[in-house]
C-alpha positions as CSV (number, residue, x, y, z in Angstrom):
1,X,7.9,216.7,-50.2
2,X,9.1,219.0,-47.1
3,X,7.9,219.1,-43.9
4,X,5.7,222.5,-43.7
5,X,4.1,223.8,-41.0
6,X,-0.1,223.5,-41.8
7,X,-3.2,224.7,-39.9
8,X,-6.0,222.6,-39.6
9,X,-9.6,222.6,-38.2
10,X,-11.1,219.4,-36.6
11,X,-14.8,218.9,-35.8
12,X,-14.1,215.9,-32.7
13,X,-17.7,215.4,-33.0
14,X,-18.3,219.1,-31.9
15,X,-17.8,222.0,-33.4
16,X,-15.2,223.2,-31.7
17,X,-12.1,224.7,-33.5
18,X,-9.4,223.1,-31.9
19,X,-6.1,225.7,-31.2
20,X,-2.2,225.0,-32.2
21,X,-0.7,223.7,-35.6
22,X,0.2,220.3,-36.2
23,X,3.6,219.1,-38.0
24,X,2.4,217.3,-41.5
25,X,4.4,216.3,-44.8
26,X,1.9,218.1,-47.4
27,X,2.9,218.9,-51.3
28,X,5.7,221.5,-51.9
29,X,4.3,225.0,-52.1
30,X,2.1,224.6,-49.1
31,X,-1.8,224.4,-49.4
32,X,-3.1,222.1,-52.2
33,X,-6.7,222.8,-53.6
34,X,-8.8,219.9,-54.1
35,X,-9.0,221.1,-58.4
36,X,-5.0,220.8,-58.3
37,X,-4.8,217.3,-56.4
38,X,-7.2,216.3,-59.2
39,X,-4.8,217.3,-61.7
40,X,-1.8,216.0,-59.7
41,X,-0.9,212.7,-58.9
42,X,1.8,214.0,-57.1
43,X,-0.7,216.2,-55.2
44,X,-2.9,213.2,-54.5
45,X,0.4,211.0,-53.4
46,X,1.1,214.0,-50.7
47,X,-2.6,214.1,-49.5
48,X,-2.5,210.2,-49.0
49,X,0.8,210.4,-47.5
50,X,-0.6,213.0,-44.5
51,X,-2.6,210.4,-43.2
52,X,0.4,207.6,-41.8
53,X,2.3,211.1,-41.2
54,X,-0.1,212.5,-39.1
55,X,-0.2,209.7,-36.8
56,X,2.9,210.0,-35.7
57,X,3.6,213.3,-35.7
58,X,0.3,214.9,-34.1
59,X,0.7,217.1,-30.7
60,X,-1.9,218.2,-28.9
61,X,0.3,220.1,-26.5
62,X,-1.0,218.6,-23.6
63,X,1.8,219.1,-21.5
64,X,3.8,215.4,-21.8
65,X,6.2,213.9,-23.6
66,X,3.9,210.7,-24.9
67,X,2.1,213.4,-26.8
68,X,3.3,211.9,-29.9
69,X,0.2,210.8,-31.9
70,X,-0.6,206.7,-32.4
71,X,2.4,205.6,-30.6
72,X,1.4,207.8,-27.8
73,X,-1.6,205.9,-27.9
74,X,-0.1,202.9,-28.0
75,X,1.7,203.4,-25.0
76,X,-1.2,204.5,-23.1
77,X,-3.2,201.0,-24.2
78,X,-0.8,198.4,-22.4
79,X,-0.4,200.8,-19.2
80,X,-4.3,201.2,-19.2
81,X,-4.4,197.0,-19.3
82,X,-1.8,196.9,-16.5
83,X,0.6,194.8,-18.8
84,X,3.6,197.5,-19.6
85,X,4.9,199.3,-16.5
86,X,8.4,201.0,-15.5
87,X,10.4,198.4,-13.1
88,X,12.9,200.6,-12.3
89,X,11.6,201.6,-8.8
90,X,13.0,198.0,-8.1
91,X,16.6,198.6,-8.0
92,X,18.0,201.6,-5.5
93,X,17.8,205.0,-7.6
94,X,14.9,203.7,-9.7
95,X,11.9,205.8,-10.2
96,X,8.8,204.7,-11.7
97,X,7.7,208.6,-12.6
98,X,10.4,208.3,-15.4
99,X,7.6,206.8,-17.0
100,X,5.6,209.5,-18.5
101,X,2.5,208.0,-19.2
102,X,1.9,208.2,-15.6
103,X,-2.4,209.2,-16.1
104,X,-2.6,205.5,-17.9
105,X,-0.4,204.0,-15.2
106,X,-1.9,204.8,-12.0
107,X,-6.1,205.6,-12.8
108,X,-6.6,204.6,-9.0
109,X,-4.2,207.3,-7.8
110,X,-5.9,210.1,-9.2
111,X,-8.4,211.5,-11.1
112,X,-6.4,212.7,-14.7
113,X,-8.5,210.5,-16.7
114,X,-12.2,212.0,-15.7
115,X,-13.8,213.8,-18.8
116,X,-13.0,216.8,-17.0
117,X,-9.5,216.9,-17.0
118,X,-7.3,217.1,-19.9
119,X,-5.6,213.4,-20.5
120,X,-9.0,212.5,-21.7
121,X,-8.1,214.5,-24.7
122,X,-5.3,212.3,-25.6
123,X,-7.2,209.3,-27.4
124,X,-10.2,211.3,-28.3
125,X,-8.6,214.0,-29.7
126,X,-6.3,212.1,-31.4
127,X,-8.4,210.1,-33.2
128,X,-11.0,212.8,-34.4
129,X,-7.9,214.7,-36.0
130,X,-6.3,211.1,-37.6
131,X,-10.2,210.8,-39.1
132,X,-9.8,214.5,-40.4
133,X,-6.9,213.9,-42.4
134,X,-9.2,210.4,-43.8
135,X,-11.8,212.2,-44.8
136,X,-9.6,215.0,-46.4
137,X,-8.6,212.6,-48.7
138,X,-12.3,211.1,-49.3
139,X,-13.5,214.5,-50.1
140,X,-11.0,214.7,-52.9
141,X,-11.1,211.8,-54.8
142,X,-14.9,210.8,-54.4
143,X,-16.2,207.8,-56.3
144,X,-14.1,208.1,-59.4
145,X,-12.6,204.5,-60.7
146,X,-9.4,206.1,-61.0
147,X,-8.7,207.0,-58.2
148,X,-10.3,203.9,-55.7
149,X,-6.6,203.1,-54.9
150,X,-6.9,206.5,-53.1
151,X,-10.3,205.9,-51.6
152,X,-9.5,202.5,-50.3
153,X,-6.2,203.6,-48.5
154,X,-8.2,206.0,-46.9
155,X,-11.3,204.3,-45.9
156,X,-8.8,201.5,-44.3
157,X,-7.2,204.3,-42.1
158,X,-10.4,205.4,-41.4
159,X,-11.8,202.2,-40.3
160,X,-8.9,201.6,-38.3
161,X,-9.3,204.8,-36.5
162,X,-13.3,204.0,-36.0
163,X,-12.7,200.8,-35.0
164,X,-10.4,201.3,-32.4
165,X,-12.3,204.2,-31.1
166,X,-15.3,202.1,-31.1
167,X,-13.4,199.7,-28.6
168,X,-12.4,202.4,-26.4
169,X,-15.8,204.2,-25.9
170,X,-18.0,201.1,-25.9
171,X,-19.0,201.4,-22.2
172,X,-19.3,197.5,-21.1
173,X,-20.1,196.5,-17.6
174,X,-17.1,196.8,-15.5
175,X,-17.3,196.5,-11.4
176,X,-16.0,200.1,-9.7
177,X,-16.2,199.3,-6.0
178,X,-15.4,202.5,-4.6
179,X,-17.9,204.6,-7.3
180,X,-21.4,204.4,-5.9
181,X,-23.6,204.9,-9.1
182,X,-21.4,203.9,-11.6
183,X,-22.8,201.0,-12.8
184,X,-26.4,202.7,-13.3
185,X,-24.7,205.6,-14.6
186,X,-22.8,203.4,-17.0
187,X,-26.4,201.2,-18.0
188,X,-27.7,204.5,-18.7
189,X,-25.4,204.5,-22.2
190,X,-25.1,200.9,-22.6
191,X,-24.3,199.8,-26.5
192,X,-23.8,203.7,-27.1
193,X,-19.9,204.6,-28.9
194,X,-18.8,207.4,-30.3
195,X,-19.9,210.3,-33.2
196,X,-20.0,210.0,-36.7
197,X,-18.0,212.6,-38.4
198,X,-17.4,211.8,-42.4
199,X,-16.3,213.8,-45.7
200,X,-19.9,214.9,-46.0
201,X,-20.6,215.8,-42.3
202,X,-22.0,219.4,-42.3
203,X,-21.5,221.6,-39.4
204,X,-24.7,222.2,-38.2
205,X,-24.5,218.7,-38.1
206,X,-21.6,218.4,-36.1
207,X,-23.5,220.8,-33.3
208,X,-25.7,218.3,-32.3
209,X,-24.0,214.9,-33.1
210,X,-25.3,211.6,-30.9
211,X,-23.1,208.7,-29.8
212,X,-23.6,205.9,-32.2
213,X,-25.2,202.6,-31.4
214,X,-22.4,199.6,-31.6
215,X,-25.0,198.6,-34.2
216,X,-24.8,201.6,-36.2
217,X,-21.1,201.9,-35.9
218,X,-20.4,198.7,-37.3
219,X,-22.3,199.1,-39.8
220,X,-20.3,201.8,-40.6
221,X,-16.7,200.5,-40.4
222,X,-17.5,197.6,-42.3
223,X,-19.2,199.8,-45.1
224,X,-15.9,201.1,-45.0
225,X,-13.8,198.4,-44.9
226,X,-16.0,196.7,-48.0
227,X,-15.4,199.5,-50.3
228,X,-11.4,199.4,-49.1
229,X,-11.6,195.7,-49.9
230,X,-12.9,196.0,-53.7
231,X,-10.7,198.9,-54.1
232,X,-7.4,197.5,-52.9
233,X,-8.0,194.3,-54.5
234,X,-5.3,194.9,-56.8
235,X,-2.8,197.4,-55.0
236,X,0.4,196.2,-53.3
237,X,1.7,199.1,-51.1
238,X,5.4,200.3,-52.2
239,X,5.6,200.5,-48.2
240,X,4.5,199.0,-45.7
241,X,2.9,202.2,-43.8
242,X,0.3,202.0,-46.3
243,X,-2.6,198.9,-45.7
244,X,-2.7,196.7,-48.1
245,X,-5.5,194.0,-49.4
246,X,-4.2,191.6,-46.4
247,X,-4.5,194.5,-43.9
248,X,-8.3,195.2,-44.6
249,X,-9.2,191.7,-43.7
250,X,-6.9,191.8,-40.8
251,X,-8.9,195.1,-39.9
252,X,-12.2,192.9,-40.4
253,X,-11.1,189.9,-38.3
254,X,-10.4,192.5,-35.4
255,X,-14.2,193.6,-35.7
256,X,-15.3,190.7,-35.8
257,X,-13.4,189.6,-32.6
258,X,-15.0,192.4,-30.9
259,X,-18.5,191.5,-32.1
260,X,-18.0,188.0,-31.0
261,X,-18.0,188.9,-27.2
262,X,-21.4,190.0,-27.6
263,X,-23.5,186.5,-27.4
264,X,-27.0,187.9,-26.5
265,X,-27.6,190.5,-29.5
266,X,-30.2,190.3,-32.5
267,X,-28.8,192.8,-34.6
268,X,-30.5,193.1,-38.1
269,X,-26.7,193.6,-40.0
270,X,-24.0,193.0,-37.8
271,X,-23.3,189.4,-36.6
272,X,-22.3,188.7,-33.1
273,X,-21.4,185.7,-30.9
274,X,-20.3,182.4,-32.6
275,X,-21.3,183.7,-36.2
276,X,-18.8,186.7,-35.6
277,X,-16.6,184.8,-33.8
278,X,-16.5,182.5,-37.4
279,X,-15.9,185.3,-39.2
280,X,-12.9,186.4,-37.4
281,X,-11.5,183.3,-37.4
282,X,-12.3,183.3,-41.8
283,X,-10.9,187.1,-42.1
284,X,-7.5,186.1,-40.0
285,X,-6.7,183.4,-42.0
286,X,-8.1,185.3,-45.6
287,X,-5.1,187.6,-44.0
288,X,-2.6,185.3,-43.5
289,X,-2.6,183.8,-46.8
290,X,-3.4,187.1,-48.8
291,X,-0.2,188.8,-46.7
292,X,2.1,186.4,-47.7
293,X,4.1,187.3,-44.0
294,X,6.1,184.7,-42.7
295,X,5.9,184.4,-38.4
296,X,9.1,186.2,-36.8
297,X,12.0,184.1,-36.2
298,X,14.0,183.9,-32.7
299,X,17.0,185.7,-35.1
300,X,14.8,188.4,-36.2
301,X,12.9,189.1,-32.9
302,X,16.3,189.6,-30.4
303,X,18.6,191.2,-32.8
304,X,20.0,193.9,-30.7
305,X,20.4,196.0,-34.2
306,X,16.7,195.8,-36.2
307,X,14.5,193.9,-33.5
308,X,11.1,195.7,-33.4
309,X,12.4,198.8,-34.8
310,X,12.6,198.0,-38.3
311,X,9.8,196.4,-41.0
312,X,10.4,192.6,-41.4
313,X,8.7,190.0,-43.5
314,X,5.9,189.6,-40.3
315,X,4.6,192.8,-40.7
316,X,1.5,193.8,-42.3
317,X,1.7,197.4,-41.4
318,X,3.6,199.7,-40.0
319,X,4.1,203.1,-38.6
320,X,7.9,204.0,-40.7
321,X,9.5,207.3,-39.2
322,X,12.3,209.4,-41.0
323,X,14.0,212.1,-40.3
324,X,11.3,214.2,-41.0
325,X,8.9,213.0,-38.5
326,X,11.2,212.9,-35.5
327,X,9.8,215.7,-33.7
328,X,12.5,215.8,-30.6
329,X,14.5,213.6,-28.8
330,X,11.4,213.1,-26.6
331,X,8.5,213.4,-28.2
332,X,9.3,209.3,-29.5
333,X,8.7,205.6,-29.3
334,X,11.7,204.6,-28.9
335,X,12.7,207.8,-26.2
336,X,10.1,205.7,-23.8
337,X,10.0,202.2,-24.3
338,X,14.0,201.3,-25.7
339,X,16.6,200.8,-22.9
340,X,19.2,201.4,-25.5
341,X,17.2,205.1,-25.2
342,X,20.0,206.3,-22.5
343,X,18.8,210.6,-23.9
344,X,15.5,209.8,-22.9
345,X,13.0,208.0,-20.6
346,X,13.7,204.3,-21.4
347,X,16.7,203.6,-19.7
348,X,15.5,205.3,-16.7
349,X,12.0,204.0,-16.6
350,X,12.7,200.9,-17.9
351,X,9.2,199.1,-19.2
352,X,8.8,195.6,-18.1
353,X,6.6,192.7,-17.6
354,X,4.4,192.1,-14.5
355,X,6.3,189.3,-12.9
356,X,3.4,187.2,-12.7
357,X,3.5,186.9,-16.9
358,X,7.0,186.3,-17.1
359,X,6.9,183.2,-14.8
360,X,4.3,181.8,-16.6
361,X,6.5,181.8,-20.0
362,X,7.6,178.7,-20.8
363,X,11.5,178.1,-20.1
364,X,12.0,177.1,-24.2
365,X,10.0,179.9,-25.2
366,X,12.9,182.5,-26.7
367,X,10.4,185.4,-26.1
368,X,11.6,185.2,-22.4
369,X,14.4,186.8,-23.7
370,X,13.2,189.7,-24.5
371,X,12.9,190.3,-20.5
372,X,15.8,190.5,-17.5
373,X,15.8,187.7,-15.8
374,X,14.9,187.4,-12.0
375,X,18.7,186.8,-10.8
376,X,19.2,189.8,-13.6
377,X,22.1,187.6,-15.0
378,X,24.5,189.2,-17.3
379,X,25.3,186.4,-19.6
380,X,21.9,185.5,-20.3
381,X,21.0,189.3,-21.5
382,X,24.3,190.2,-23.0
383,X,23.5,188.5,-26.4
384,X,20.3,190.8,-27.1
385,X,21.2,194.0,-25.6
386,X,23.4,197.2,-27.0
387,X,23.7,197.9,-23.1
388,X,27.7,197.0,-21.2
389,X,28.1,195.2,-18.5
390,X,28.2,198.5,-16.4
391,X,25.0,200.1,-17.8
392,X,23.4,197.2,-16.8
393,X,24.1,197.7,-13.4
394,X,21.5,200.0,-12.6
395,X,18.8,197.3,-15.2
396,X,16.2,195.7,-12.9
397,X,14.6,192.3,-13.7
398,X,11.8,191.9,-15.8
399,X,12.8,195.4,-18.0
400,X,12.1,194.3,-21.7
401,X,14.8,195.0,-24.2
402,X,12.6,194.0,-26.9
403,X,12.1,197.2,-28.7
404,X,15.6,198.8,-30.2
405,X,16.3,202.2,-31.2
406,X,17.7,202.2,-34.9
407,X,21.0,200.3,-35.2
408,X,21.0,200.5,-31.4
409,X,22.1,203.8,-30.9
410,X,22.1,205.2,-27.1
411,X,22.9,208.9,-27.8
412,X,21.9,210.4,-30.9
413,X,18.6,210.7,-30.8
414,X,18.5,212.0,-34.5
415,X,19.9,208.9,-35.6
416,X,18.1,206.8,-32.5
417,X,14.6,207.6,-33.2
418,X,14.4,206.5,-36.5
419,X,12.7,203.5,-36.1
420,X,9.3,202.1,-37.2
421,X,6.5,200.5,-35.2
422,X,4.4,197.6,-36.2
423,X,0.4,198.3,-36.6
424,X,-0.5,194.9,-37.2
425,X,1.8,191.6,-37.4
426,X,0.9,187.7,-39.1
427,X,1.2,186.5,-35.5
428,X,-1.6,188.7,-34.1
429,X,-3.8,186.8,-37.2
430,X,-2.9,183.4,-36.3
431,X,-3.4,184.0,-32.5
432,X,-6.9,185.4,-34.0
433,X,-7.9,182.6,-35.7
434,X,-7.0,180.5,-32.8
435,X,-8.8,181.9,-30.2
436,X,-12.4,182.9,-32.4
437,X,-12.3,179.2,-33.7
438,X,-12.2,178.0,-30.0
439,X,-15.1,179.6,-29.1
440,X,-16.9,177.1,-31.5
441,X,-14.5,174.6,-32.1
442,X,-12.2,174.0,-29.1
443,X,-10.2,171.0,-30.6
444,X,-9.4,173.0,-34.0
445,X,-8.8,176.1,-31.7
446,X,-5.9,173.9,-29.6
447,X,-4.3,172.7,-32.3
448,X,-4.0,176.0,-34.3
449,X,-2.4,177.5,-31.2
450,X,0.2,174.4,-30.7
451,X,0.8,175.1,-34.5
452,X,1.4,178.6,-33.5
453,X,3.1,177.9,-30.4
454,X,5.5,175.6,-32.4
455,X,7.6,178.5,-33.3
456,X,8.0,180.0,-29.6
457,X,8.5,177.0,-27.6
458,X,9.0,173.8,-29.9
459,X,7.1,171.1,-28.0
460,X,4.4,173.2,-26.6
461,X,1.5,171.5,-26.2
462,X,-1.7,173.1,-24.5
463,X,-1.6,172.2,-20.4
464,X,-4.3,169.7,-19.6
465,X,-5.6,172.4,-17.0
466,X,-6.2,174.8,-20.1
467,X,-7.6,172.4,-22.9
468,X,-11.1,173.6,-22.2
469,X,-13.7,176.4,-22.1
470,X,-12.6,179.8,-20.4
471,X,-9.3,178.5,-19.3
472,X,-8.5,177.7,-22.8
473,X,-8.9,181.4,-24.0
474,X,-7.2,182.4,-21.3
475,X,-4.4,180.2,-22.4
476,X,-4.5,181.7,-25.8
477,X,-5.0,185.1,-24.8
478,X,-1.9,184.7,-22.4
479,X,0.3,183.9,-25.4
480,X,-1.1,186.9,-27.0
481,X,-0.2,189.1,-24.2
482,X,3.4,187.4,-24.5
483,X,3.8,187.8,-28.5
484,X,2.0,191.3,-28.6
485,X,3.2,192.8,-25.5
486,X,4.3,196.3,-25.6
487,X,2.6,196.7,-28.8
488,X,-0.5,198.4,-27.6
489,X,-3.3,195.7,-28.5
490,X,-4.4,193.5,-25.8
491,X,-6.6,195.9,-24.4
492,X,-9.3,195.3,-26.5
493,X,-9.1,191.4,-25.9
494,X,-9.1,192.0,-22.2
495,X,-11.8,194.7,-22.3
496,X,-13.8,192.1,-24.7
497,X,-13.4,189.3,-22.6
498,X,-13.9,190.5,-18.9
499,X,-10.9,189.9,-18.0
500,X,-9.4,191.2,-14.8
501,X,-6.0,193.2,-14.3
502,X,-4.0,191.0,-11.2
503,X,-1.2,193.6,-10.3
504,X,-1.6,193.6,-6.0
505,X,0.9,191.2,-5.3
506,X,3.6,191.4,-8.7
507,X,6.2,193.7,-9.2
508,X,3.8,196.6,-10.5
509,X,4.9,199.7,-9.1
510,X,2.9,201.5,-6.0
511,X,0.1,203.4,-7.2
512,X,-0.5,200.4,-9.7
513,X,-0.7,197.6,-7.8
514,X,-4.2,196.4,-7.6
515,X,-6.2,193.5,-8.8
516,X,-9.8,193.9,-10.6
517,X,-13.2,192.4,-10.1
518,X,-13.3,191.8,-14.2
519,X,-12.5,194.5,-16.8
520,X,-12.1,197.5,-15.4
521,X,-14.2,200.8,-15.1
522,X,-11.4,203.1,-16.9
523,X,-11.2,201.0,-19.8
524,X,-14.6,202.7,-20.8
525,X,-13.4,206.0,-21.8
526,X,-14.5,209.2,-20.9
527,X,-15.0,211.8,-23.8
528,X,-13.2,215.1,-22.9
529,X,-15.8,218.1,-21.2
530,X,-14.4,220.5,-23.7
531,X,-16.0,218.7,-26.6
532,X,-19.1,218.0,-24.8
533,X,-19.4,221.4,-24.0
534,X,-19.8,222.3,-27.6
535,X,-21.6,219.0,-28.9
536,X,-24.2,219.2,-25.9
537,X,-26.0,216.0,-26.8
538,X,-22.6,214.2,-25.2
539,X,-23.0,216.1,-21.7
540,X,-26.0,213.8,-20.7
541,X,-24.6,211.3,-22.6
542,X,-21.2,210.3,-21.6
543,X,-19.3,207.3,-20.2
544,X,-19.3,207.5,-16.2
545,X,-15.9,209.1,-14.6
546,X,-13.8,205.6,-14.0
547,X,-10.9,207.1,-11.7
548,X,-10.5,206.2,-8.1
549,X,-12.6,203.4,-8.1
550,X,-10.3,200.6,-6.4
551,X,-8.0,200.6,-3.8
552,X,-4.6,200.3,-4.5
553,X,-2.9,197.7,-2.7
């Protein structure tokens, strides 16, 4: 397998030919043809292979250094949910613009997300060309039985791509004080998501291609994630960057979470409110058991050498970089969000914890480790950094150290970078199951998140001010933001749930620090002009602009 440098065309629900070249690991010799993949189960193996290698190698060339494919997107998630920003402004010298996904950070202070300028190309795009390299593969193999291993990697990837832009695009009510109009201009494409684009997708097609219902794009993913489900019903990955059997149903019980928020629906094949929330709760816990994953120890989670950077007996799936797909010492995870990154933006930005979050951790609960303390003590971070005493001088409280370059390594970033990045953990399945069974079962719901909690903070019980109704999800979805944090996730529960970002008065830096009336107006994504322009149906048909529409404190 080399590294090769390969052309491609995407159709991002236009037909627009999209410019630059893309770094993808592809069969020796260049260009495959779909009659010698047939003949080649080495061929095939390469073709599958593109798909996890695309998404963390893709550049759009936008400009930045998050331009670095799913993690990039990642990154963009928690700053866009107001959980990960750069604390570093805190300490003299410190400069929040160290972090570089400054669009995500501050929508309030300006208008980079609007579908007009070019940062709304980063998800879109992004997901349109990860779907391309999906349906490469679908196109190929086809229907034959012996080759459904193939199929069902592919339709997983492609569900989790759908899925995800589903969430992103689904414009939900969300209160913009300072837009007059948006909320009509938002009703006006209520339920409405995102195009269709498949193997079979025909370009005249792709000319004039509507938005989805929710309705219909359920139907869709979970078409997809049926067929991925009979065909992987015997396959165990050789790596974890491939989904297994456990990781569809994973992929289901997120589905179903989202579907669950909607309590007022009468959709003919996609179930919604309680029943949805049931079957996230079934799905979660068909994935826990079928992962066989054990929950992250404190051991596993602060080691200074492999903690979040390297596959463990937790994870489900994973994004697993080499050598091969380190693109620079930039374009990386671990260049932004590792302080042990001291070549890139990590040590300078420093990603942290609004401060309101940390003090709500529970003093037992070793995850609090993971995070400087207020009185930045020394002794009480030494045992979990690769940092010295004198590096972490210039630290400021509430910086995470929970995500390590490889082996810990501060200068080479051909050695540093090497790392992998978890798409989905047994934790996030158990804190599933806990919160979709509360919604219908409150005293189960409690008891599977003291089980849960049991291996954070051993005598956690749930506080009597949070055994109940909302204040009970909340309490679960706090733990979530705790156990997932940095990881690029919580949006969507936020997003599904209404809940508001409460930043004014923490240690968010200026241009971020604001509070929400609810979820908030640039979570509904805007899809970019420039495919719009050539998929006209989407120019009267597009989210609302969300930027600018609160005052920042």
């Amino acid at each position: 397998m080399n590294s090769i440098l390969r052309k491609t065309c995407f159709f991002a629900g236009a037909v627009m030919l999209l410019p630059g070249c893309i770094e993808e690991t592809f069969p020796e010799g260049g260009y495959a043809t779909a009659d010698q993949i047939a003949e080649s189960s080495m061929a095939l193996e390469g073709m599958i292979s593109s798909i996890p290698t695309i998404m963390i190698t893709n550049y759009l060339d936008l400009g930045e250094h998050v331009d670095f494919g799913y993690p990039g997107i990642l990154g963009a998630n928690d700053r866009l949910a107001g959980d990960v920003f750069p604390v570093a402004q805190n300490l003299p010298g410190g400069n929040q613009y160290y972090d570089r996904w400054q669009p995500w950070l501050y929508p309030c202070a300006s208008n980079a997300l609007n579908a007009s300028m070019g940062w709304s190309s980063m998800h879109y795009l992004n997901y349109y060309q990860f779907i391309k390299a999906a349906n490469d593969v679908l196109a190929t193999v086809g229907n034959d039985e012996d080759t459904k291993e193939s199929r069902g990697i592919a339709k997983a990837f492609r569900a989790l791509f759908y899925l995800d832009l589903v969430r992103h695009y689904d414009p939900l009510p969300a209160n913009a004080p300072l837009l007059t109009g948006y909320e009509s201009q938002r009703a006006a494409v209520e339920g409405l998501t995102v195009p269709l684009v498949t193997e079979a997708s025909e370009v005249d097609q792709l000319r004039n291609n509507p938005r989805m219902t929710r309705e219909q794009a359920f139907e869709f993913i979970f078409s997809d994630l049926d067929d991925a489900e009979a065909c992987l019903a015997d396959y165990t990955p050789a790596r974890k960057n491939m989904p297994s059997l456990a990781v569809v149903y994973g992929l289901k019980a997120r589905a179903y979470l989202w579907l669950g928020g909607f309590d007022n629906l009468n959709y003919a094949n996609v179930p919604t409110g309680v029943e949805a929330y049931r079957l996230a709760a079934e799905y979660a816990r068909k994935a826990i058991d079928a992962s066989g994953c054990t929950i992250m120890t404190s051991a596993q989670w602060l080691d200074p050498a492999t903690g979040f950077n390297t596959v463990n007996a937790a994870w489900m799936w994973a994004m697993i970089q080499s050598t091969d797909t380190v693109l620079n010492n930039l374009l990386s995870w671990s260049a932004h969000m590792s302080l042990d990154a001291m070549y890139g933006y990590g040590y300078l930005a420093q990603p942290g914890i609004p401060s309101n979050l940390y003090a709500r951790i529970s003093a037992n609960d070793f995850r609090r480790l993971s995070f400087v303390n207020p009185d930045r003590d020394w002794s009480a971070f030494e045992p979990y950094t690769n940092l010295t005493e004198d590096e972490f001088e210039t630290v400021a409280a509430y910086a995470s150290t929970k995500f390590h370059t490889a082996g810990g390594e501060k200068s080479d970033y051909s050695t540093a970078n090497v790392t992998s990045i978890p798409l989905m953990r047994v934790e996030e399945m158990y804190l599933i199951e806990a919160e979709a069974t509360a919604h219908y079962d409150e005293g189960t719901g409690r008891t599977l998140l003291e089980n849960f909690m049991s291996n954070r903070a051993p005598g956690y019980t749930v506080p009597a001010a949070s055994s109940s109704g909302d204040a009970l999800i909340d309490e679960i979805i706090f733990q979530k933001r705790i156990e997932l944090w940095g990881e690029g996730l919580i949006l969507f529960d936020m997003k599904r749930l209404n809940m508001s970002i409460q930043n004014a008065s923490n240690n968010a830096p200026s241009g971020a620090k604001l509070d929400t009336d609810g979820r908030a107006p640039w979570w509904n994504q805007t899809i970019p002009i420039s495919v719009a322009q050539r998929n006209t149906i989407l120019l009267t048909t597009n989210n609302p602009d969300p930027c600018m529409s609160y005052n920042v404190q």
